[in-house]
C-alpha distance (Angstrom), angle and dihedral (degrees) to the residues before:
residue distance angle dihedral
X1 . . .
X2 3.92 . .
X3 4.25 113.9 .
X4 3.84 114.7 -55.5
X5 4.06 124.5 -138.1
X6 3.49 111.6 -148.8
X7 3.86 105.7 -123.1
X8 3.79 133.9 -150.3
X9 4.20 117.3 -112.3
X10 3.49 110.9 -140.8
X11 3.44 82.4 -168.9
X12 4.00 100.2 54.2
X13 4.03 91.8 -116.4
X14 3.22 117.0 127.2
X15 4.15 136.0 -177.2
X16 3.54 106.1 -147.6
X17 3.88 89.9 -131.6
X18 4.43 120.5 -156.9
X19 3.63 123.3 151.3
X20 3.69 94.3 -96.6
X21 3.91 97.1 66.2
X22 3.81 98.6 36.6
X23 3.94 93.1 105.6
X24 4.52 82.0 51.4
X25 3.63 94.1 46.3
X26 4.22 99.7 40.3
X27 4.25 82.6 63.4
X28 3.87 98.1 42.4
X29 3.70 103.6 38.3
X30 3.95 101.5 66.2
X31 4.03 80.2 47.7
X32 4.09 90.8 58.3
X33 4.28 109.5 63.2
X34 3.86 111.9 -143.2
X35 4.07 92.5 12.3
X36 3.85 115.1 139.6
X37 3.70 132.8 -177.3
X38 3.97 121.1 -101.1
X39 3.86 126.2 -177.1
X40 3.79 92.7 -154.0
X41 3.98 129.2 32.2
X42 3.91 119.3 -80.5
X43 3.39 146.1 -178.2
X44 4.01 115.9 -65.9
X45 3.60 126.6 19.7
X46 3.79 120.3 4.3
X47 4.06 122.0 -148.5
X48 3.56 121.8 -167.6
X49 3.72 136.2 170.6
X50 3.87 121.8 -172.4
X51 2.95 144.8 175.9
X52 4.36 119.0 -150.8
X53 3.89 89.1 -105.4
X54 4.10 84.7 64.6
X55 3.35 100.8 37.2
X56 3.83 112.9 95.8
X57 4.34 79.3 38.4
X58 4.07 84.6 51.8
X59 4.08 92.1 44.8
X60 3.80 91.7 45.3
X61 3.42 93.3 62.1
X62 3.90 102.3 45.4
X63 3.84 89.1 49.4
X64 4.10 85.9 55.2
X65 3.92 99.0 45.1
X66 3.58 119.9 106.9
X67 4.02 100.0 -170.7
X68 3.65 119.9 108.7
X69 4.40 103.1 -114.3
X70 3.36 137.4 142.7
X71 4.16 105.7 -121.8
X72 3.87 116.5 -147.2
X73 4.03 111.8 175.8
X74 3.64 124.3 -171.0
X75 3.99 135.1 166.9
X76 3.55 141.6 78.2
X77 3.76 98.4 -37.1
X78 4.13 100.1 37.5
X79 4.00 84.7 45.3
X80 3.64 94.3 56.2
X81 4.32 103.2 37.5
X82 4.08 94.1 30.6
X83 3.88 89.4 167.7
X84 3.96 92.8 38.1
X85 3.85 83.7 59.7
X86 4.20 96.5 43.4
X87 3.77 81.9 65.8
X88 3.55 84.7 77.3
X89 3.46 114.0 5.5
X90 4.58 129.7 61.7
X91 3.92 92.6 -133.3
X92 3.67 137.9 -1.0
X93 4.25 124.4 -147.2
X94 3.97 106.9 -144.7
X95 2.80 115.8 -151.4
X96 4.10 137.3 -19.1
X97 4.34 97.5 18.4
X98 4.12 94.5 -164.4
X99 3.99 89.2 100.9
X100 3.74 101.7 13.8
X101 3.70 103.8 48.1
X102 4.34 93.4 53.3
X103 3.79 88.0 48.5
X104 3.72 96.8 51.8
X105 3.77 85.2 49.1
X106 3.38 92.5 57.2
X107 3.88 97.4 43.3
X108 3.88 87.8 46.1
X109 4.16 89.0 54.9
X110 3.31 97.1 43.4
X111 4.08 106.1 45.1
X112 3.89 82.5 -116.4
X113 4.31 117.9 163.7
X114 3.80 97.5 -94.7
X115 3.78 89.4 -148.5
X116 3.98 84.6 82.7
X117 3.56 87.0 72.7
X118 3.68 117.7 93.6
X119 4.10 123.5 -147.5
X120 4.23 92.1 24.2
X121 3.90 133.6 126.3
X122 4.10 112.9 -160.6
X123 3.65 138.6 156.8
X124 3.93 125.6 -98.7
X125 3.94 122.6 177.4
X126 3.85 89.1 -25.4
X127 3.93 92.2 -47.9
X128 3.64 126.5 118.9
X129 4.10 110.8 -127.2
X130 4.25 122.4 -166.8
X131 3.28 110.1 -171.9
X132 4.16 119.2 -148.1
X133 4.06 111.7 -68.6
X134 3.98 110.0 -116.9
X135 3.60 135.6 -142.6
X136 4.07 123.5 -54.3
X137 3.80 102.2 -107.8
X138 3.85 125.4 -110.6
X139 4.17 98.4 -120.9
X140 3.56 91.7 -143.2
X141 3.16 92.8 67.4
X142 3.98 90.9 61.4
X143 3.90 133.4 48.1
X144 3.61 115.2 -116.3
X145 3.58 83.2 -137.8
X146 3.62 146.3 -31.4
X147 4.12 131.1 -125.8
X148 2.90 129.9 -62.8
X149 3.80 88.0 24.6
X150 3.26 109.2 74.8
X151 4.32 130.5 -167.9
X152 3.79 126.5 173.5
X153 4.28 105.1 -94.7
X154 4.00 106.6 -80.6
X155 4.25 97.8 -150.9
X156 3.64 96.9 166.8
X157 3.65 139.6 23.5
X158 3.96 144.7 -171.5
X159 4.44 124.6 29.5
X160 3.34 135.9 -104.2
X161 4.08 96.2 -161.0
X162 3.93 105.6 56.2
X163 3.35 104.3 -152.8
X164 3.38 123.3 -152.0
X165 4.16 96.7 -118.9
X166 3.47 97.4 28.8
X167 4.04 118.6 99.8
X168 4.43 91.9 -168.0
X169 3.60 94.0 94.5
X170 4.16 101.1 41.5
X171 3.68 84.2 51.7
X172 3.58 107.1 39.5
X173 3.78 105.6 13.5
X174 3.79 141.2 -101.9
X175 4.12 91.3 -95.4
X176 3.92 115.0 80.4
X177 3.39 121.8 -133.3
X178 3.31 127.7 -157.1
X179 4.54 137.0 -137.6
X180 4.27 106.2 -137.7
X181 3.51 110.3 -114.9
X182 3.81 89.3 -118.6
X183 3.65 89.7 63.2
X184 4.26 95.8 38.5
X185 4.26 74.7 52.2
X186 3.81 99.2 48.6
X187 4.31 90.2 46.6
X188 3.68 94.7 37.8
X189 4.03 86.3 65.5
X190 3.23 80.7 69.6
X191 3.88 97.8 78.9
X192 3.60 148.8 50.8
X193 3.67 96.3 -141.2
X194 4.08 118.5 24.8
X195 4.21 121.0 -121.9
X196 3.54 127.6 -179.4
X197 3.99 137.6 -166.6
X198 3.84 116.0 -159.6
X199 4.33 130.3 147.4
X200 4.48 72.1 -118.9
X201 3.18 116.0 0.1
X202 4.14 89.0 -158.7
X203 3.97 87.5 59.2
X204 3.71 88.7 68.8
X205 3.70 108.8 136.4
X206 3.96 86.9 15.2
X207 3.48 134.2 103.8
X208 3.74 92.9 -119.0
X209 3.43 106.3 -97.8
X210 3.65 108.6 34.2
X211 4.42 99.4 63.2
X212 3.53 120.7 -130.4
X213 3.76 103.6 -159.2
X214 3.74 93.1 166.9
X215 4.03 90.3 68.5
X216 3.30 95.3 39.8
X217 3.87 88.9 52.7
X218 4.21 85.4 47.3
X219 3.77 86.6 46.3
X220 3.99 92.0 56.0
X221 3.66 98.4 39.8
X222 3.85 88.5 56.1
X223 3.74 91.5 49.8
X224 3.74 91.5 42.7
X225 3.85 88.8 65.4
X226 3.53 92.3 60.7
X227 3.68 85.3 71.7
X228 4.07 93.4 -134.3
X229 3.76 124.7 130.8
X230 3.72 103.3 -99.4
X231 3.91 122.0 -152.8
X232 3.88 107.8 -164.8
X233 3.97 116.6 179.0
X234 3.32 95.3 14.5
X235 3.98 125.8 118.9
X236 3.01 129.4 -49.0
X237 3.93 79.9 39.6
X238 4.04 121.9 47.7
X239 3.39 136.0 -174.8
X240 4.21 138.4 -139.2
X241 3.56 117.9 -110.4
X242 3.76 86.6 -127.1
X243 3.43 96.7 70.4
X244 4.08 96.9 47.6
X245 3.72 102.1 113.4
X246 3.69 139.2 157.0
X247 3.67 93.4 -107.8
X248 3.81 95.9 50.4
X249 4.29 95.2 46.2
X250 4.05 78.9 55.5
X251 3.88 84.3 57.8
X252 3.43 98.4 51.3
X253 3.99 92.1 39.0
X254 3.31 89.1 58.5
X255 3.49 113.9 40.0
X256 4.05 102.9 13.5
X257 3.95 121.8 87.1
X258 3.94 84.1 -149.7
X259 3.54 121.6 105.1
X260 3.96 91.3 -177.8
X261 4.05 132.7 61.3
X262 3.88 127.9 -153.5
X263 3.80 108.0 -130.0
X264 3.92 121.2 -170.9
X265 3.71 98.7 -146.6
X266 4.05 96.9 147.6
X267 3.55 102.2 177.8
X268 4.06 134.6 20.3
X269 4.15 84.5 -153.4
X270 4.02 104.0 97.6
X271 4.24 82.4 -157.5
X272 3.65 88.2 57.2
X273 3.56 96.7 47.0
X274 4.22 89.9 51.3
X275 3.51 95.7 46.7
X276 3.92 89.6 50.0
X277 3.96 92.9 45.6
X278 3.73 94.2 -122.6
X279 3.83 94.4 150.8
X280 3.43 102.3 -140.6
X281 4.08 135.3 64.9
X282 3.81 134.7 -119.7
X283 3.90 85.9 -99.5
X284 3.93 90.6 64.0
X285 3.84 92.2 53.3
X286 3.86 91.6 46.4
X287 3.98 89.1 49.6
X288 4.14 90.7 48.0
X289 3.99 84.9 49.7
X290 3.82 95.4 47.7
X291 3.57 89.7 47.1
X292 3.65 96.6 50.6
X293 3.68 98.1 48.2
X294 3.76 91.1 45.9
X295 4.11 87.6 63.4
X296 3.76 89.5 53.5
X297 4.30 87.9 -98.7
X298 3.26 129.2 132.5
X299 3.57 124.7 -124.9
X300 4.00 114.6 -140.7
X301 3.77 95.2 -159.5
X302 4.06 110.2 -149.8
X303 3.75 110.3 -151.5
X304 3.84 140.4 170.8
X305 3.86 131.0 -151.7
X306 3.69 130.5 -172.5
X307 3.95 93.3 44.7
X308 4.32 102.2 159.9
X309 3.54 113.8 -96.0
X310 3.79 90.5 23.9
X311 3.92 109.8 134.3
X312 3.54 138.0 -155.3
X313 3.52 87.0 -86.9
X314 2.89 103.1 48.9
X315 3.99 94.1 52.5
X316 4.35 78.2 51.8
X317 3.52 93.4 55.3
X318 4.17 90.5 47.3
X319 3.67 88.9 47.3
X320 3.90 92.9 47.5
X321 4.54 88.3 50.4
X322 4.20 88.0 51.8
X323 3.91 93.4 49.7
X324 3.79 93.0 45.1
X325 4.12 86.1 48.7
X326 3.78 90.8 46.9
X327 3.93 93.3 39.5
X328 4.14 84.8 59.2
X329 3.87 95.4 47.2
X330 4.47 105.3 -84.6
X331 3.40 139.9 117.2
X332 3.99 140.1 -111.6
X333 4.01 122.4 -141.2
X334 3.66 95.9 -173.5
X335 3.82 128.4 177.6
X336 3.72 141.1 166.4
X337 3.70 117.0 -98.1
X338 4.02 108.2 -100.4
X339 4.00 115.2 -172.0
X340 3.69 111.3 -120.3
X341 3.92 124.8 -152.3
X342 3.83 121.9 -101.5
X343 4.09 91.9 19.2
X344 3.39 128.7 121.6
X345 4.13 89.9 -114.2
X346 3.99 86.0 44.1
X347 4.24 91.3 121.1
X348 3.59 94.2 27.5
X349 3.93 118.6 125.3
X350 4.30 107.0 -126.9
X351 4.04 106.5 -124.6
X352 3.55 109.9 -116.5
X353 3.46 118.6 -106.4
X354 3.92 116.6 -112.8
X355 3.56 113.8 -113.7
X356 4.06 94.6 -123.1
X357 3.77 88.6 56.0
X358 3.64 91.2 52.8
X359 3.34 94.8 44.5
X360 4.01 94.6 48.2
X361 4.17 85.4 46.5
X362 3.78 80.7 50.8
X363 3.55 90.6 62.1
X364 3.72 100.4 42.9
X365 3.63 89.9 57.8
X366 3.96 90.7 45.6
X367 4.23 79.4 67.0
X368 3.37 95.7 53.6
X369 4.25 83.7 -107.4
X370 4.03 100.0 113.2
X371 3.97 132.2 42.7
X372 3.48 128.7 179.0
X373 3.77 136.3 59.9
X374 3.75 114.8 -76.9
X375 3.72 99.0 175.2
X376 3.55 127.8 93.3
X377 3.63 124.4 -123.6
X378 4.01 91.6 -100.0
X379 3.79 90.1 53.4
X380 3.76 95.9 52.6
């Protein structure tokens, strides 16, 4: 996201803007008339999207403000722990806000019954109220953002697989949905270069586990006419090694500026990857690698350690799959497993991460071969 300027809100509604919720904010604001963007809590209506790593930052600073606002939260965090975040906040939107959040508004300025509001939590005589969840929205019917805000192109949205760590599915559903090329064409103009987010970006068109290469190929060849450098696959987007294929690295050859693919791999232990309900083995991620490198591009290998139950072994087995990626030419994104709220794994205790592994990961990232942060917070 290119360099905000905080702007004034003639209507006293303000996003409390950071560069950790600018992807949140670039979708809701056009959706909110007369909001603005504040880097510190004002007077009127409040706006904040968090995710759990910001959230004892985000509570902090409520419980120190002195002006006189009405606080609504919403996003990963607020969606999961509803009644953590009432501590603090007046309401919370769960969930998708493109519906929810201008309703509430409305309610909010008007003295409405917030119980009209569907997909809310709020506070009545001491007692915690949700109201019923609504309908997953149809993202054509909303911009992904709007100028001079800008957010890499969300085409897809919500996750067949449900994995155990993962909060994209509790949040936005196990059914993917889908932006129309005519509107991916109309925001892409937008750009000089073209960025997408997507659970998997080459399941566009799909229904997530079943790949649809043809609409992916009619999805590029529409972009490609734009005459902008595309990057498909590439972060903030990934893909699954499942869905690597011969016929999709021609796609990206020939219409993609990138010369590098994402991959979410997570573990090279095929027991780890069962118990967390990844859907695919170690041999699928070994075949997506193989494939890339033998195309001339470069797998960037995303994998997890510390997942609970995971042994020793199991960390070995990881460690051998990232130095036979690196040995052919790829990449490892590594990072310690962090339990996220309203996931399976949400209570579960990380495994702690054997002290040859580490060191070996050391080494990897020593060459330039490994980023991330693979140790947990006790090993730091």
């Amino acid at each position: 996201m290119k360099k905000i300027a905080l702007d004034a809100s003639p209507a006293g509604i303000w996003f409390r803007w950071n560069k950790k919720n600018g992807y949140s904010i670039a979708a809701l604001l056009p959706l909110v008339e007369g909001a603005g963007l504040a880097d510190s809590p004002r007077d009127g209506v409040m706006l904040y999207s968090f995710a759990t790593a910001q959230a004892e930052e985000v509570y902090r600073e409520i419980a120190g403000s002195k002006v006189k606002a009405v606080y609504v939260a919403g996003g990963p965090h607020p969606s999961a722990r509803p009644e953590e975040a009432l501590r603090s906040f007046d309401y919370v939107v769960i969930g998708e806000g493109e519906e929810t959040l201008p309703e509430l508004i409305e309610v909010i300025r008007s003295g409405g019954d917030p119980e009209t509001v569907r997909g809310i939590a709020y506070s009545r005589d001491g007692i915690v109220r949700i109201t019923p969840a609504r309908e997953y929205v149809d993202l054509d019917r909303y911009p992904p953002f709007q100028p001079p805000i800008f957010s890499p192109l969300e085409i897809s949205r919500g996750c067949p697989w449900g994995c155990a760590y993962c909060q994209t599915p509790r949040l936005f559903g196990r059914r993917m949905r889908h932006r129309s090329i005519s509107k991916i064409l109309e925001y892409a103009r937008c750009y000089s270069d073209l960025r997408f987010t997507s659970p998997n970006a080459l399941a566009y068109g799909s229904d997530g586990v079943h790949p649809r290469i043809d609409k992916v190929e009619r999805l590029l060849k529409s972009l490609s006419e734009l005459n902008k450098p595309i990057y498909f696959g590439t972060f903030p987007s990934e893909v699954r090694p499942d869905f690597v294929s011969d016929e999709a690295l021609d796609l990206v050859a020939r219409y993609c500026k990138n010369r590098y693919l994402s991959i979410g791999g997570q573990s090279g232990s095929d027991r780890i990857l069962k118990m967390i309900g990844r859907g695919h083995d170690v041999e699928a991620i070994r075949r997506a690698c193989d494939l890339c490198l033998d195309r001339g591009i470069v797998p960037n290998l995303d994998l997890i350690v510390g997942l609970p139950g995971e042994t020793p072994e199991d960390q070995r087995m990881t460690l051998a799959l990232a130095r036979e990626v690196v040995g052919g030419g790829g990449r490892i994104r590594a990072h310690h497993f962090t339990p996220l709220p309203g996931t399976p794994l949400e209570d579960a205790k990380p495994a702690v991460l054997a002290d040859e592994v580490a060191k070996e990961m050391g080494k990897l990232a020593l060459r330039g071969k490994a980023t991330g942060r693979w140790g947990s917070s006790d090993q730091r």
